[in-house]
C-alpha positions, 0 to 999 in steps of 0.5 A: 495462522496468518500467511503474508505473500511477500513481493519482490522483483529482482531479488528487491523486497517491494516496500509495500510488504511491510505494510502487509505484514503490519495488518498481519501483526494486528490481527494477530494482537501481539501473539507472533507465533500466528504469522509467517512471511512468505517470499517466493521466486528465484535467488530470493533467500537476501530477502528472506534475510531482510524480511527476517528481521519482523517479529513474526514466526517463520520466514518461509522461502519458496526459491525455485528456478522456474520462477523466474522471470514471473510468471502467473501460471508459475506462481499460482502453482508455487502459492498454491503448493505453499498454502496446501503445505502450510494450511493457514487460515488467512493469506494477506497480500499488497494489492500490486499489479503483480497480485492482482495478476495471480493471486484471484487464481489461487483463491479460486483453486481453493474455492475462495474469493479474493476481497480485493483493495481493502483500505480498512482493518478491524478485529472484533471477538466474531470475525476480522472486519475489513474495508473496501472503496465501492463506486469509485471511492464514494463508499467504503464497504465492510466485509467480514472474513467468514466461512471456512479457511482460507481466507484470501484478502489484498491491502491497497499500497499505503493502507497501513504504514511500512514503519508500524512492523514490529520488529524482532529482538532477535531475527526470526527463523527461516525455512525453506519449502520446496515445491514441484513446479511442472514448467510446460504449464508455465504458458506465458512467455513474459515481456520486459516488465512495464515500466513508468516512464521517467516523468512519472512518480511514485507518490507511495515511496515519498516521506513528504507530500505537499498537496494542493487543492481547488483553493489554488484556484489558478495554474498560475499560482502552483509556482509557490506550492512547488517552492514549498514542497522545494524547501521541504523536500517533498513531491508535489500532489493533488486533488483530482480536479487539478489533474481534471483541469490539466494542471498537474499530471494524472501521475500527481493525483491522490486518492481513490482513482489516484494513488495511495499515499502513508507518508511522514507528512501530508501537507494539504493546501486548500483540500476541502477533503472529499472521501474520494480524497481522504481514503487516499492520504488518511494512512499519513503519519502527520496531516497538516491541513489549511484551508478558508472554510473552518467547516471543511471535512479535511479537518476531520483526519487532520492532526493540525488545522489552520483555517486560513487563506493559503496565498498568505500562508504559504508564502509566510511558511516559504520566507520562514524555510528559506531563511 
């Protein structure tokens, strides 16, 4: 049985979830009865309702007071208590900072390790085969799931897309497991949770991207990619030498030491596609590409190439959309 830990804060189901339990859905090949969604906290049974809704075998809820707010010590106990319960073979998580903060502890109490930011996924008839970035996003390593059970893996935001969840004719059932939680080992005494600051963007959540490339060549021409992603409502993006350079904030970089990205549309202006670029846009649902060199490998992932110069590409797509 695959077990997905959903995440929440505040009683709202973080998107990148479903993203989790599409994987969880693969691996699973069509049979639901070998997945089950997990939400732990307090006061989460709405989100047990909400995650209710994929086709998957139970809706577990672990909701106890003490959850709240997070805390490591309080949820490493709590998943702990839920995996002992429920004995699965596989526990999925999205690789959040939240994660990232309790769940290599839980691995560790059951004498496991955590394989950690997987962008990749496959199943052949030995083992499930899952990808990593290694170096800095140069490499991607593949790592088999062997050994005893259980088996503990997290899944970079935008690795799989939120939309691919399978969804139940019906609403699936919903169970509650108790868990005993002794708060005086509850040691940390949390502070407001870090928030991005107002200028930032959270690239993840957006349905249309326009990135732009080394191709731009100058600060001074990003005016009309903005006027683009204006006119398609969409965020603006970037590879990293332009946030290298100062052009763009780093909060707009996309790929391995950026972010993660699966939206609708990914619209790639003057991005020749270096792996460090690919692992973080190749989860998009729609690549368009334009670029001079017909050769680049940003062809390679893209669903619609146009080898040409973006200064009169772009302006003649802006003139189009604005009419």
């Amino acid at each position: 049985m695959i077990l997905v830990i959903a995440e929440q804060s505040e009683g709202v189901l973080n998107n990148a979830t479903w993203e989790v339990v599409a994987a969880a859905q693969e691996v699973a090949q069509g049979n639901e009865d070998l997945v089950k969604v997990a939400v732990v906290g307090s006061s989460v049974g709405l989100v047990g309702e909400e995650l209710a809704s994929a086709r998957v075998a139970e809706v577990l809820v672990v909701d106890d007071p003490s959850l709240e707010p997070y805390s490591a010590d309080g949820f490493v106990d709590a998943v702990t208590q839920l995996i002992d319960a429920e004995s699965p073979e596989i526990i999925f998580f999205s690789h959040s900072y939240q994660t990232r903060d309790f769940a290599p502890r839980v691995a560790t109490r059951h004498h496991r390790c955590l394989v950690t930011d997987c962008v990749g996924l496959k199943v052949d008839h030995e083992a499930i085969v899952l990808s990593r970035p290694m170096f800095q996003g140069k490499f991607l390593a593949d790592i088999p799931m062997l050994g005893s059970a259980p088996n503990f893996a997290s899944f970079q935001i935008g690795a799989r897309r939120a939309d691919s969840v399978v969804r139940g004719e019906s609403r699936s059932p919903i169970r509650r497991v108790e868990v005993s939680i002794d708060k005086s080992m509850i040691r940390q005494r949390p502070e407001v949770p870090f928030r991005e600051t107002k200028q930032a963007v959270d690239l993840t959540q957006a349905e249309r991207i326009v990135a732009v490339g080394r191709g731009i060549k100058g600060e001074e021409h990003l005016p009309i990619v903005q006027e683009l992603a204006r006119l398609l409502d969409a965020e603006i993006a970037s590879s990293r030498p332009i946030c290298d350079a100062g052009w763009l904030p780093m909060d707009r970089q996309v790929g391995s030491s950026g972010q993660t990205v699966a939206p609708r549309l990914y619209l790639a202006l003057g991005i020749s596609g270096a792996i460090q670029h690919l692992v973080g846009m190749k989860g998009a649902r729609t690549i368009v590409a334009i670029n001079k060199d017909r050769d680049a490998p940003i062809y390679e992932v893209a669903d619609y190439g146009i080898v040409g110069d973006l200064f009169e590409l772009v302006p003649a797509l802006i003139s189009v959309l604005g009419e």
